[in-house]
C-alpha positions in Angstrom: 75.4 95.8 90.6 77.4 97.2 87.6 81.0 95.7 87.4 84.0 98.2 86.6 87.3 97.1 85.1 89.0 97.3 88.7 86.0 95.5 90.4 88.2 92.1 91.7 85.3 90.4 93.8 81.7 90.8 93.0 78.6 89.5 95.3 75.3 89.9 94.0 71.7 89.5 95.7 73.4 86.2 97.9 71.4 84.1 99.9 72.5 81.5 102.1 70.2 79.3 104.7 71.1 76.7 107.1 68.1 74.6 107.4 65.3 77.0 107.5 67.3 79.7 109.2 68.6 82.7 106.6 72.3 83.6 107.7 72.9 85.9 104.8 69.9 88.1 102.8 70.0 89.4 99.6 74.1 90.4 100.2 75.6 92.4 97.6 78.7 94.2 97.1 82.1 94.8 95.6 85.4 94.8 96.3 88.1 96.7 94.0 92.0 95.6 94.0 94.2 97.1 96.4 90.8 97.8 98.5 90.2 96.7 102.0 86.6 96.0 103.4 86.1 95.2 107.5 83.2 93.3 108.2 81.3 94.6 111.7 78.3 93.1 113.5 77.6 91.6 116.7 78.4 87.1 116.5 75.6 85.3 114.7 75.1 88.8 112.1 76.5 86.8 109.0 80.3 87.8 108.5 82.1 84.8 108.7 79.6 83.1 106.9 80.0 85.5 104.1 83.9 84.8 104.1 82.7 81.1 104.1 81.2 81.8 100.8 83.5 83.5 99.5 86.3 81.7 99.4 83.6 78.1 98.5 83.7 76.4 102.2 80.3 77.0 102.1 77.7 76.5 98.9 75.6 79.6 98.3 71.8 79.0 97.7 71.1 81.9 95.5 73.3 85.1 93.9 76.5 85.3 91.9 80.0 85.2 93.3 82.5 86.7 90.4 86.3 86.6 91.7 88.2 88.5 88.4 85.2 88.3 86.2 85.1 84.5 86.7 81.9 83.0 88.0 82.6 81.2 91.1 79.8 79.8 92.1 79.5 77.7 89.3 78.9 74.1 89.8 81.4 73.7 87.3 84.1 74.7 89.1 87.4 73.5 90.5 86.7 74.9 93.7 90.0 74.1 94.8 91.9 76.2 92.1 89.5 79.2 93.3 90.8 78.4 96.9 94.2 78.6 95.7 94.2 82.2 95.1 91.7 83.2 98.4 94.4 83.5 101.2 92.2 82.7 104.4 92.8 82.9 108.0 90.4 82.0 110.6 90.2 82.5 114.1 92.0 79.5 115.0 95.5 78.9 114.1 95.5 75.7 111.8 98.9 75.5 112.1 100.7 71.9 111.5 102.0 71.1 115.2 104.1 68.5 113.6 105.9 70.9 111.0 108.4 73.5 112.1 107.5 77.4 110.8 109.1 77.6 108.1 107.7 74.2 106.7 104.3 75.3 107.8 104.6 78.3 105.1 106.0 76.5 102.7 103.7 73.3 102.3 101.2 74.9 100.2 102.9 76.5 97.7 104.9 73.0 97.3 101.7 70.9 97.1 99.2 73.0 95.8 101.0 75.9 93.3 103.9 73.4 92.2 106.8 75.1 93.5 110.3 73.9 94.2 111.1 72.8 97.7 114.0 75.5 97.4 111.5 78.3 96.5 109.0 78.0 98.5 111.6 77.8 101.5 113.4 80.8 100.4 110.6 83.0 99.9 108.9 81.5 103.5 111.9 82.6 104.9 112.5 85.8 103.3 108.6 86.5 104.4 109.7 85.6 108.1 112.4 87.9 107.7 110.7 91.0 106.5 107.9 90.5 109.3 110.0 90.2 112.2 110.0 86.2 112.5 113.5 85.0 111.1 114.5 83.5 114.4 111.2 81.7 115.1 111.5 79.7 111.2 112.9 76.4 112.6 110.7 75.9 115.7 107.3 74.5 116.3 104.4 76.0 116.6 103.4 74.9 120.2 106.7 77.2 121.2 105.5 80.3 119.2 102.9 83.2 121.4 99.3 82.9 120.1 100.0 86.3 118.1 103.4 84.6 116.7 101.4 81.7 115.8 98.7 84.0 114.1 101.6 85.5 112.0 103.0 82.3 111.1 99.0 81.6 109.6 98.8 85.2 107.7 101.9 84.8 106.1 101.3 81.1 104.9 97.8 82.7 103.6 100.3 85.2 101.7 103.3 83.5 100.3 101.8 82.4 96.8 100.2 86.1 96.3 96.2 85.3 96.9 93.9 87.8 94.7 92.8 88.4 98.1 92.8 88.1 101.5 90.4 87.2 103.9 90.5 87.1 107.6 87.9 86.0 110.2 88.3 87.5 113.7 92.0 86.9 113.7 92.6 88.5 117.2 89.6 86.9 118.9 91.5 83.9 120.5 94.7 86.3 121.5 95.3 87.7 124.8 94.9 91.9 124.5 99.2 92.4 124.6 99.3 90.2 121.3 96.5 91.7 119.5 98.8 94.4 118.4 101.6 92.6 116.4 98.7 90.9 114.5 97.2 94.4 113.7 100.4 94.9 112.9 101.1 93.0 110.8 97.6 93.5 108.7 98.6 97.0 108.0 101.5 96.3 106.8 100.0 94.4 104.0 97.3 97.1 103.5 100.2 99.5 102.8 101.9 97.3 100.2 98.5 97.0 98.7 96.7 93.5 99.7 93.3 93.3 98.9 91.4 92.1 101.9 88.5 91.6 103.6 88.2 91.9 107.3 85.6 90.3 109.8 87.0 92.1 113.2 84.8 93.5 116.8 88.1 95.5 116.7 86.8 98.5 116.4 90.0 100.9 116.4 91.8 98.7 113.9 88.9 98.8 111.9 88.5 102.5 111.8 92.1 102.6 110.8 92.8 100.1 108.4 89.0 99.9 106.3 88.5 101.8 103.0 84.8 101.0 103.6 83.3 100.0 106.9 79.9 97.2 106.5 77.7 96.5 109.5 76.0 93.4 109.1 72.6 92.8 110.8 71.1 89.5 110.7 72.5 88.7 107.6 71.9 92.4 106.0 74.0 94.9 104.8 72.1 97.3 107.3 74.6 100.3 106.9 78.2 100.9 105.1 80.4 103.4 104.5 83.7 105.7 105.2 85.2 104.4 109.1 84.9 108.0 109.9 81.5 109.2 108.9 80.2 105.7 109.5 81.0 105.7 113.0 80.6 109.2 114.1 77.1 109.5 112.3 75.6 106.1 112.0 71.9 106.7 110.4 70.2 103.2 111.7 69.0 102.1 115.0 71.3 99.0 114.5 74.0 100.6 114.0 73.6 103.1 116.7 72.4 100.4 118.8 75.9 97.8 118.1 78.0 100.2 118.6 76.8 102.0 121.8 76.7 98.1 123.4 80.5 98.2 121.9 81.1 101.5 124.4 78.6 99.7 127.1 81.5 96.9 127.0 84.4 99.1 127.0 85.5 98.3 123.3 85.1 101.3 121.9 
């Protein structure tokens, strides 16, 4: 796959196994800055262990991984400098019940990126501002809504500017009313220009906020493409057949 100058992540022909069982086949693709990808597929296709790869929780077995030109994949590498600028949030909060909001945010970019104390808690708060969550910066998070709580977790992905961003089913453990201040809050950063990648079954969001839509099948790119003609014409039986057990189920 050819690299252009604006090309920020690059996957080529990956493979990854667990045992004997292939979770990811041949994956290639590319994502330009300022570009956001969503990830589609029923569980157990292969999209959050793509975004395991990506950002090194996971070792690939075969394939190149280039983040800014830079091989990532390398043995040679300091994985946890390459982790430092992928911002990821999971499905699960992984918020520090012991450390109030605002200290939440902050810790990394005091521990990890060598900020000031002073900094990082000026621009945690000024981030908690601008999204809505000023009020909420000195409590815990076992007083915060699940959608609070996955705010708290986007925006502590965020504060030290990742290259990009990537989140894994970040509305799957919400109830439906706080899905949409999460979604929320994702196209917010889409319209200031965050480069992301998006593992989601939310299909509306997903046609909304994607550049480029990818359904995964068993570990294969089996169709991508624009939200709109990708989901009004889908060309393979996979495809058609995902997405009419999404309408089956009433999400779609």
């Amino acid at each position: 796959m050819k690299k252009s100058q604006d090309d920020l992540l690059v996957i080529n022909n990956l493979r990854k196994s667990f045992n004997n069982d292939l979770v990811l086949d041949d994956v290639s693709l590319t994502l330009k800055e300022h570009e956001v990808k969503v990830l589609i597929g029923a569980s157990g296709s292969g999209k959050s262990t793509l975004l395991r790869c990506i950002n090194l929780l996971e070792r690939i077995d075969d394939g190149q991984l280039l983040l800014a030109g830079e091989d990532i994949a390398s043995e040679k590498i300091d994985r946890d400098r390459i982790r430092s600028q992928i911002g990821t949030v999971f499905q699960s909060f992984n918020l520090f019940p012991h450390l109030t909001v605002i200290k939440n945010i902050a810790l990394a970019p005091v521990q990890v990126h060598g900020w000031s104390k002073e900094e990082a808690m000026q621009k945690a708060m000024d981030l908690l501002e601008r999204f809505g969550l000023k009020e909420k910066a000195n409590q815990y998070p076992d007083l915060l809504s699940g959608g609070q709580q996955q705010r708290v977790a986007i925006l502590r992905a965020i504060i030290s500017k990742p290259k990009v961003l990537l989140l894994d089913e970040v509305t799957s453990a919400l109830d439906p009313i706080l899905i949409g201040e999460v979604l929320s809050l994702i196209s917010e950063l889409k319209a200031e220009g965050m480069t992301m990648m998006i593992a989601t079954h939310e299909m509306g969001f997903a046609y909304k906020v994607a550049d480029e839509l990818m359904f995964l099948h068993k570990g294969v790119i089996a169709e991508s493409g624009k939200p709109e003609k990708l989901l009004a014409k889908p060309k393979s039986k996979e495809l058609k057949e995902f997405l009419k057990s999404l309408h089956d189920a009433g999400r779609l």
